[in-house]
DRENPA-3360 file (N, C-alpha, C; in nm, 2 decimals, always signed):
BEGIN
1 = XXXXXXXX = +0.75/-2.84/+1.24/+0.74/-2.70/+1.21/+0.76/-2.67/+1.06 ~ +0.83/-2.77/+1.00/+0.90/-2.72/+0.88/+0.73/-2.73/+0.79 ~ +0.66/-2.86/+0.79/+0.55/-2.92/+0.73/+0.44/-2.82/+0.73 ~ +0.45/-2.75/+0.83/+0.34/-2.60/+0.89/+0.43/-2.50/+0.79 ~ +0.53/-2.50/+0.81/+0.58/-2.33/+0.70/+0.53/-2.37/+0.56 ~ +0.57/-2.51/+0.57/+0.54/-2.50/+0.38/+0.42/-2.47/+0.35 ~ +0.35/-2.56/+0.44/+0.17/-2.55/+0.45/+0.10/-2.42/+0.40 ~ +0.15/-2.37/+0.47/+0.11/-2.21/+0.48/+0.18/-2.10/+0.39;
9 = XXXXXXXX = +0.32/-2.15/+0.36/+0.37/-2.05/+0.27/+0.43/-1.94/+0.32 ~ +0.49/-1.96/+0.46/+0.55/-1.90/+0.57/+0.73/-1.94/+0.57 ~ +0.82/-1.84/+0.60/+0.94/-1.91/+0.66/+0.91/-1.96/+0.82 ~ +1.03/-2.03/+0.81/+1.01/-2.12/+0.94/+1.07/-2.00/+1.01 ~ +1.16/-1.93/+1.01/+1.19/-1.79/+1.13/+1.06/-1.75/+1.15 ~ +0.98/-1.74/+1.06/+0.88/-1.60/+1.08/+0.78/-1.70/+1.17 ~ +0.75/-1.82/+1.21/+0.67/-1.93/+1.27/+0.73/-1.88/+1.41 ~ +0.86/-1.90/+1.41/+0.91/-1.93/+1.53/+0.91/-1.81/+1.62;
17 = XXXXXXXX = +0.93/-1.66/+1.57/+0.90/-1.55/+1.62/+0.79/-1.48/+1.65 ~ +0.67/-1.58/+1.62/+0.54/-1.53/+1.64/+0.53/-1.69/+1.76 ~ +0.55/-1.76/+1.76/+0.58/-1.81/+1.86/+0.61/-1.75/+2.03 ~ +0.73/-1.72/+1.96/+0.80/-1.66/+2.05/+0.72/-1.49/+2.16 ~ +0.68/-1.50/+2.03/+0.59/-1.36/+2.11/+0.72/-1.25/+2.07 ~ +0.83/-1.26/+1.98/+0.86/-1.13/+1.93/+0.83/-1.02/+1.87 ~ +0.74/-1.10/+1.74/+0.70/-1.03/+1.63/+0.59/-0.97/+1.69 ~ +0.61/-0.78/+1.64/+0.50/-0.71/+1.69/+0.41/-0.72/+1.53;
25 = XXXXXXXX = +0.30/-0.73/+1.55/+0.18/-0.71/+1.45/+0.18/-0.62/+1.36 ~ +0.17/-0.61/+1.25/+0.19/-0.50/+1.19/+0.02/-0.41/+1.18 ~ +0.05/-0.30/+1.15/-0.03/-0.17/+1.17/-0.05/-0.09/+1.04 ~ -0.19/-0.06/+1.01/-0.21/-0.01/+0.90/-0.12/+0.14/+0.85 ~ -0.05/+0.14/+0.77/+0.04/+0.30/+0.77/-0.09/+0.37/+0.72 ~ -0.06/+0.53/+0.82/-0.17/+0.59/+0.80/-0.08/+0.74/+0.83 ~ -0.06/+0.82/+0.76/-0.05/+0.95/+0.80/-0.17/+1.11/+0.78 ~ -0.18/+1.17/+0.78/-0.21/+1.27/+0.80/-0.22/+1.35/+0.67;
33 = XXXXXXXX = -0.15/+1.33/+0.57/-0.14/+1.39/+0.44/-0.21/+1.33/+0.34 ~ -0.21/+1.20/+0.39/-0.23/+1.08/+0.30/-0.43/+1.12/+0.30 ~ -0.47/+1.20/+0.40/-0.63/+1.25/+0.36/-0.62/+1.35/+0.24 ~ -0.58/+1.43/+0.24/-0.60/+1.49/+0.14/-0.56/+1.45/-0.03 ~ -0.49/+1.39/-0.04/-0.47/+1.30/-0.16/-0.50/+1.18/-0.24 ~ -0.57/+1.14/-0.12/-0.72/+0.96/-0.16/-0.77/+1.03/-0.19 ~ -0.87/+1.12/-0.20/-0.97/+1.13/-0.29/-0.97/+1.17/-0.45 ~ -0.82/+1.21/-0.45/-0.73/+1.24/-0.61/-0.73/+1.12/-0.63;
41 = XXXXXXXX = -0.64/+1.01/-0.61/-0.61/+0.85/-0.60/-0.72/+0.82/-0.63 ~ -0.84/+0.79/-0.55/-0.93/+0.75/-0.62/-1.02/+0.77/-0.72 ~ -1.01/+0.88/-0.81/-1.05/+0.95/-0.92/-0.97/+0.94/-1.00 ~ -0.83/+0.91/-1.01/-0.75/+0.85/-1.09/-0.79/+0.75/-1.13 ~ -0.81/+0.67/-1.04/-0.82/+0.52/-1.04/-0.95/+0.45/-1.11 ~ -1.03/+0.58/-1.10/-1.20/+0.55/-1.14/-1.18/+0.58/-1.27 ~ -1.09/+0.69/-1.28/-1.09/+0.75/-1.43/-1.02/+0.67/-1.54 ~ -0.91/+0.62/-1.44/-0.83/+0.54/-1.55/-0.76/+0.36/-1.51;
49 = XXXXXXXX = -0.87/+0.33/-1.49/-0.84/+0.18/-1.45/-0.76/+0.12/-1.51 ~ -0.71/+0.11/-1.64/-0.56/+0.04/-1.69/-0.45/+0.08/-1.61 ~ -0.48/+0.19/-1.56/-0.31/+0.25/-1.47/-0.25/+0.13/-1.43 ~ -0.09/+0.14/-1.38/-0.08/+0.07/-1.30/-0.02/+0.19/-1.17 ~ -0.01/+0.13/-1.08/+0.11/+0.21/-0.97/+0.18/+0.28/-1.00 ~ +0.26/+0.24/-1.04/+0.38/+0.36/-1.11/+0.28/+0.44/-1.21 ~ +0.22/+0.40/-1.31/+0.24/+0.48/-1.42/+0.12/+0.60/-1.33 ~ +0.04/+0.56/-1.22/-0.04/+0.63/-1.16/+0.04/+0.74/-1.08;
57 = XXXXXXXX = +0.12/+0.70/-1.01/+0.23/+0.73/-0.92/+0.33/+0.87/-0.97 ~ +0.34/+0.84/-1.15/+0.41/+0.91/-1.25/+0.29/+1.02/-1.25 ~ +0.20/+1.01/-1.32/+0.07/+1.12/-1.33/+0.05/+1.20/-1.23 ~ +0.05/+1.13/-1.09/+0.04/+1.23/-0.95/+0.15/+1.32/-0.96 ~ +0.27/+1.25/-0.98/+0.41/+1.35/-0.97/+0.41/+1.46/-1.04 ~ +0.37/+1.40/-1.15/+0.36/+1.55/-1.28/+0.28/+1.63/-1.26 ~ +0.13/+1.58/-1.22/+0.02/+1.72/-1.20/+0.07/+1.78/-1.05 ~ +0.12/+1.75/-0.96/+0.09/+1.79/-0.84/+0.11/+1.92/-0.77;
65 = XXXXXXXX = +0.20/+2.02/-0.90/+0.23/+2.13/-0.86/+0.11/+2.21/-0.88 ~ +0.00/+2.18/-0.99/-0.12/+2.26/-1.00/-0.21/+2.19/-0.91 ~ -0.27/+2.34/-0.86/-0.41/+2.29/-0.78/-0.49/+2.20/-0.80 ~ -0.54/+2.09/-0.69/-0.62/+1.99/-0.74/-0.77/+1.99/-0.78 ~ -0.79/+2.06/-0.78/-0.93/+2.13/-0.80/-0.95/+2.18/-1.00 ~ -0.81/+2.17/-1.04/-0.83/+2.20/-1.13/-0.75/+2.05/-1.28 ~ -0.74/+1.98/-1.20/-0.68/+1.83/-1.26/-0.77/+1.76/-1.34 ~ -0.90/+1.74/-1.26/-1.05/+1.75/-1.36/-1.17/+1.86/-1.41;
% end
């Protein structure tokens, strides 16, 4: 088991609970708000491709009290 963790770059708990059949799968996070705001995100992102996360994350925070229709 140990030769398989390293292999892969896995802990050996996280082998043994998928084994096990504990570990439930993980699931894409997806809400409901998060529509209306990807298509800002990605016009950030087109617009300013040096961003990183945060400093993109910071820009969202600041404009987001004005309407987004009016950000470009």
């Amino acid at each position: 088991m140990k030769a398989v963790a390293e292999t892969i770059g896995v802990a050996r708990s996280n082998l043994v609970e998928r084994l096990n059949g504990r570990a439930k799968p993980r699931r894409r996070y997806h809400k409901a708000q998060d529509e209306a705001i990807l298509p800002l995100v990605q016009r950030l992102v087109d617009a300013r491709p040096t961003y990183g996360y945060r400093r993109s994350c910071q820009w969202l925070r600041h404009w987001s009290e004005r309407p987004l229709a009016t950000l470009w």
